[in-house]
C-alpha positions as CSV (number, residue, x, y, z in Angstrom):
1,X,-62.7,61.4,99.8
2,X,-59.0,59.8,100.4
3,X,-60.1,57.5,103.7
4,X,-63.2,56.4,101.0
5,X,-60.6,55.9,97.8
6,X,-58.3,54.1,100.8
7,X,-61.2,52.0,102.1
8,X,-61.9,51.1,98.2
9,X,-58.4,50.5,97.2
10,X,-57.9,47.9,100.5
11,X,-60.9,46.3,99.9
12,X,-60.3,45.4,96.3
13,X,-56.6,44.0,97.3
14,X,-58.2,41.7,99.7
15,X,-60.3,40.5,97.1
16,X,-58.1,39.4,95.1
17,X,-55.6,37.8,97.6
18,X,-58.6,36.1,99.0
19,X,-59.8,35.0,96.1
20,X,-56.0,33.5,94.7
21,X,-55.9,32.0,98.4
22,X,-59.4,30.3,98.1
23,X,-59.2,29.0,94.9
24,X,-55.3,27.5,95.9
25,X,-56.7,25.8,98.6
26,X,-59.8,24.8,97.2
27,X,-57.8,23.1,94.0
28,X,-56.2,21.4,96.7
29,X,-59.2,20.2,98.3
30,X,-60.8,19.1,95.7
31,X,-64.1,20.7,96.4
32,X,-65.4,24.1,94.7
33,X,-67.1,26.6,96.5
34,X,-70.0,28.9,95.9
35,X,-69.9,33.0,96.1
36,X,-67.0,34.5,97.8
37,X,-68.3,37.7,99.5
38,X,-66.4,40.7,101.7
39,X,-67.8,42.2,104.8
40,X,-66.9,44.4,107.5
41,X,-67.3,42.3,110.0
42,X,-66.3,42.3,113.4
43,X,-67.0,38.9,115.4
44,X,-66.0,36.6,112.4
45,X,-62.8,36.9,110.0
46,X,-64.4,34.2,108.1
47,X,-67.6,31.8,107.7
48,X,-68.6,29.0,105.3
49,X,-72.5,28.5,104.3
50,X,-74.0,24.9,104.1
51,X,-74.1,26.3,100.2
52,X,-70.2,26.5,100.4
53,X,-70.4,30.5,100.1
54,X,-67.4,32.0,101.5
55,X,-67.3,35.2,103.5
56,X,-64.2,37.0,104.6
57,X,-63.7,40.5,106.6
58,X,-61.6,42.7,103.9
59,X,-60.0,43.6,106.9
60,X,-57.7,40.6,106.7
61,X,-55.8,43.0,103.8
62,X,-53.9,44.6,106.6
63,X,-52.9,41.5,108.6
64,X,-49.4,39.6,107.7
65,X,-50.0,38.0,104.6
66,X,-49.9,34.0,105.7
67,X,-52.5,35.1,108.2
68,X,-54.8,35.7,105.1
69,X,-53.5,32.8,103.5
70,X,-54.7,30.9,106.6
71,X,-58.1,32.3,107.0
72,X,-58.6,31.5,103.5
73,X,-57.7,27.6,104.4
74,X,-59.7,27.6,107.2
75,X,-62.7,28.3,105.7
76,X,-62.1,26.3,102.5
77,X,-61.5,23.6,105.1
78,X,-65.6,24.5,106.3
79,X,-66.6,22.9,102.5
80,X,-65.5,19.4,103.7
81,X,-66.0,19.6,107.9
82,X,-68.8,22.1,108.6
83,X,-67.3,21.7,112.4
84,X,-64.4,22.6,114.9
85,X,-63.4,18.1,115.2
86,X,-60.5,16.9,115.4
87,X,-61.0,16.3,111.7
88,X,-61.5,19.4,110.7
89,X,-58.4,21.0,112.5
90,X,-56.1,17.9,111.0
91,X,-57.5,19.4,107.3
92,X,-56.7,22.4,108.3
93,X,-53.5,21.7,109.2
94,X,-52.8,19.6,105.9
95,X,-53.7,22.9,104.1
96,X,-51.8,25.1,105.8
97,X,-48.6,23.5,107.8
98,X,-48.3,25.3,111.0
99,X,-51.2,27.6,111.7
100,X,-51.2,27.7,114.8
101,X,-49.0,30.8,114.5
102,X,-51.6,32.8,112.2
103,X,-54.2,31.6,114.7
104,X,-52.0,33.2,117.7
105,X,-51.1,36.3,115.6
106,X,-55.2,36.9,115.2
107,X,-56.1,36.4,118.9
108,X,-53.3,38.7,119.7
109,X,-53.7,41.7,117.4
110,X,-56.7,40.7,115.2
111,X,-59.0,43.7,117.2
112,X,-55.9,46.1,116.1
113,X,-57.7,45.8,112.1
114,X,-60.7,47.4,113.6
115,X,-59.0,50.6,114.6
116,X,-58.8,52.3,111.3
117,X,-61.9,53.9,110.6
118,X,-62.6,54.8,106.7
């Protein structure tokens, strides 16, 4: 019963930071997206649908903060360059200054959000 009330109470904070980080830097995009969905996912912290849907790993809760923030941009970025150009990474970068750090932090210890079981 606690690991499920745990699992619930995680997944609803990611929801909402997600969803104040999307919407940030969707505003500053200029370009709304469609559903923005949570899975436990383990290959992917994020993907973007040609129908702009956004899904995230609720996982991302227990990663540093800007590291959510980040994700959140990258994705948002996937509404205007559905690719991994040159583009896309300079939009990326124009969303979120220096992410190259988040983008370390997740290669580093992203598999450590996949060792709490609920």
């Amino acid at each position: 019963l606690v690991p499920a009330r745990v699992k619930a109470f995680l997944k609803l904070q990611a929801r909402l930071a997600l969803q104040e980080a999307v919407d940030h830097y969707s505003e500053r995009l200029g370009r709304p997206y469609g559903r923005l969905t949570l899975r436990d996912t383990t290959s992917r912290w994020g993907s973007c649908s040609t129908q702009g849907n956004l899904n995230f790993s609720w996982r991302l809760i227990m990663a540093p903060p800007e590291v959510l923030r980040y994700v959140a941009a990258h994705e948002v970025a996937h509404l205007e360059q559905m690719n991994h150009s040159a583009a896309f990474w300079a939009l990326v970068e124009r969303l979120f200054p220096g992410h190259q750090a988040q983008r370390d932090w997740l290669k580093h210890h992203g598999e450590d959000l996949h060792r709490y079981q609920f």
